[in-house]
N, C-alpha and C positions, 0 to 999 in steps of 0.2 A: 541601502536596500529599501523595497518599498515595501510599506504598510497597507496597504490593500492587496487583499490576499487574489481577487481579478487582472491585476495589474503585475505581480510577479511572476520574472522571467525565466523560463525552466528549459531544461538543456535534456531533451530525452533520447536516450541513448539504449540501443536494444543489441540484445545476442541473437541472431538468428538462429543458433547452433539450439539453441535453452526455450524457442518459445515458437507460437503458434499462430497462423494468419487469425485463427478464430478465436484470437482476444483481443482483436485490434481494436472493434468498435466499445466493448467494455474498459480498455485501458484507457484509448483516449477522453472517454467520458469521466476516466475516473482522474486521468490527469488533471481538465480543464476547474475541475474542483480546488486544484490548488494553487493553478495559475496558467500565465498561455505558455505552449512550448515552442520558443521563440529557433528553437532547432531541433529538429529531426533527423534523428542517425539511425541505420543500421547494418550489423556488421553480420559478415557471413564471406564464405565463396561461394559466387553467383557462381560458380562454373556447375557445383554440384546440382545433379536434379533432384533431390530432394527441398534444394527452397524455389523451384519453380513458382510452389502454393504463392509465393511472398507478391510473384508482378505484379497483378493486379491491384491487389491492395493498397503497395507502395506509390501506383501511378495514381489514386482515387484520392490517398489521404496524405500526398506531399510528401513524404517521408526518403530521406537521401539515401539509397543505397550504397556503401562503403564498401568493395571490393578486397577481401583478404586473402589470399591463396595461403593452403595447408603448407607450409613448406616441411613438415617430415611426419610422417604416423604418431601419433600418439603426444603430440604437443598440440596447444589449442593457439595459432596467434588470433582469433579473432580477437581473443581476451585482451591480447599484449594492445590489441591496434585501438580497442574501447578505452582501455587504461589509459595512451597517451592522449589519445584524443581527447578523455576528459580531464585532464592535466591542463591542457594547451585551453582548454576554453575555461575551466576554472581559474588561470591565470589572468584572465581578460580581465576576472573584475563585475563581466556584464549579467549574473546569472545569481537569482537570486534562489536554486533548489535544479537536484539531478534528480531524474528519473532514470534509474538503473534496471531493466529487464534481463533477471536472468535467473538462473537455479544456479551458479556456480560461484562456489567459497573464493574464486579467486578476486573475488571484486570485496570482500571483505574489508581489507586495507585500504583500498581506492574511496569507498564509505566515508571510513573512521577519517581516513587524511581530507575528505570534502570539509567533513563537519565541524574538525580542528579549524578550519577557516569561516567558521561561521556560518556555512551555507547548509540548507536542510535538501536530506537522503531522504525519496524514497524510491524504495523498493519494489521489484513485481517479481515474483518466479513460482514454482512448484510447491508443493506439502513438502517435497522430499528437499527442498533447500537446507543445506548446513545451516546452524544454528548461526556460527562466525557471523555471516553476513546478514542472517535477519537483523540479528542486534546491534548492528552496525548501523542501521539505520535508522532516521526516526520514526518512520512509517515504513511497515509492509505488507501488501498484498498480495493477498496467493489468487494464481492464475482462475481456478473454478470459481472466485466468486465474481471476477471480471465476465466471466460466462454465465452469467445468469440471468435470467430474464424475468420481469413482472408475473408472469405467466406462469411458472415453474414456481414460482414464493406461493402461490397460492392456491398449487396442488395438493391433493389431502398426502399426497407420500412427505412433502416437505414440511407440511407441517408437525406432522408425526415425528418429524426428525428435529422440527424444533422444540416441540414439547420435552422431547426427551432430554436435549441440549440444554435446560433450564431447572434440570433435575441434578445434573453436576454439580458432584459437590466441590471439584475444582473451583469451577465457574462460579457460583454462590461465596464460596471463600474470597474470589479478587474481589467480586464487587462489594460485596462486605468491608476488605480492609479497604476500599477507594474510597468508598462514600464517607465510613470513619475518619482517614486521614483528611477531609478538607471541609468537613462539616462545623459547624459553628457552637456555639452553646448551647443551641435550642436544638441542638443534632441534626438540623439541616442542611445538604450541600448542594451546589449549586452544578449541574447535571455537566456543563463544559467542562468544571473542573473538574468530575470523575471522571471525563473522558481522557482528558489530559493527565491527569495521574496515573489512569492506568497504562497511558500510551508511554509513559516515558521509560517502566519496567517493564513493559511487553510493547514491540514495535506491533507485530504482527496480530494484537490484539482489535478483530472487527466484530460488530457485531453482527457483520452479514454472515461470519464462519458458524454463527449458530440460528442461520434460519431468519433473523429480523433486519429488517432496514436499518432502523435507529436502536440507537442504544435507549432511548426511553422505551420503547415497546421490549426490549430484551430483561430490564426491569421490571417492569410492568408483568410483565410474564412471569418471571422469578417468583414474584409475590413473596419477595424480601422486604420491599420498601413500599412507603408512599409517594405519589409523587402528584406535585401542585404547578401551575403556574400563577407569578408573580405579578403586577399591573404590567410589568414588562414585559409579559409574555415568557419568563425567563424561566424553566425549569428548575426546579429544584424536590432533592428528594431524599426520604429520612427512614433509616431502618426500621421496620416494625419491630414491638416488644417482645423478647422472644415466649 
């Protein structure tokens, strides 16, 4: 697998049934973050008109439409038709991370069996996704923050909502035990590695669900800790005394 994270080949795979032409341009900007998506799938029955929304989109940003007819009421194959098909390309060998779009726990297993093989999950769907599959994956992102804009961060309604998002004493409690668990003697940690501690017990954990770009400014904001950089430029940062 390769070691540049530019250069890693990712396999994105969408529900048409679970998501929405108006996250396309947020999703793929949030994929391209983790590597190129050397294929584009998505699944759905074109026959219905309700993913009409989907033509355009599909024709502008490459993305393969995969054809599933319902074959009886109240069973989903598009799920069955994503599930093989990510089978059949995870078998290649060629892919080094899935990008799974959907709200639905049925992709739960499909997850956990990528990542048995080494390969990293992540995740896109709704607030309302089953738990099952968040945590199945290494990362995941919920739809509304794929839709957000520059613009909307730095309206006074959003920031009132981050403010308040930084007064949680859930929130304050994770970042507390991350920056603990990987800080040094001198009670300094190094900001990558609180992000990756906390991503490994919260997939879903971003720090744009609470109103900030970076997790240094969501910090920062908390007024938990300090936070310096290094000749490296390297963040790093140390609970205040209580």
């Amino acid at each position: 697998m390769n070691d540049n994270r530019g250069d890693k080949r990712l396999a994105l795979l969408i529900d048409a049934d679970n998501a929405s032409p108006s996250i396309i341009l947020g999703l793929l900007s949030e994929v391209s973050k983790y590597g190129v998506p050397t294929v584009k799938r998505i699944y759905g029955d074109w026959t219905k008109p309700q993913l009409n929304g989907w033509k355009d989109c599909l024709l502008e940003h490459s993305i393969q439409p995969v054809q599933q007819f319902a074959y009886t009421t109240g069973k989903n194959a598009t799920d069955g038709a994503m599930i093989i098909d990510a089978m059949d390309l995870l078998n290649t060998g060629r892919f080094d991370g899935f990008c799974i779009v959907s709200s639905d726990s049925d992709f739960a297993r499909l997850a956990a069996r990528i990542r048995e093989q080494g390969v990293t999950v992540y995740g896109f769907g709704e607030r309302k996704t089953p738990r099952p599959f968040v945590t199945a994956c290494d990362k995941f992102v919920y739809f509304d923050v794929l839709q957000q804009v520059s613009e909307a961060s730095s309206a006074p309604a959003a920031k009132a909502r981050a403010k308040k998002h930084v007064q949680d004493a859930q929130l304050l409690a994770i970042l507390r035990a991350a920056i603990n668990a990987v800080s040094d003697e001198g009670g300094w940690a190094d900001l990558g590695r609180v992000g990756m501690h906390i991503a490994k017990q919260l997939p879903e954990f971003d720090s744009r669900n609470y109103g900030f770009a970076r997790l240094s400014e969501l910090i920062e904001a908390s007024g938990i800790a300090d936070l310096e950089r290094d000749k490296q430029k390297s963040a790093m940062v140390r609970l205040k005394s209580a």
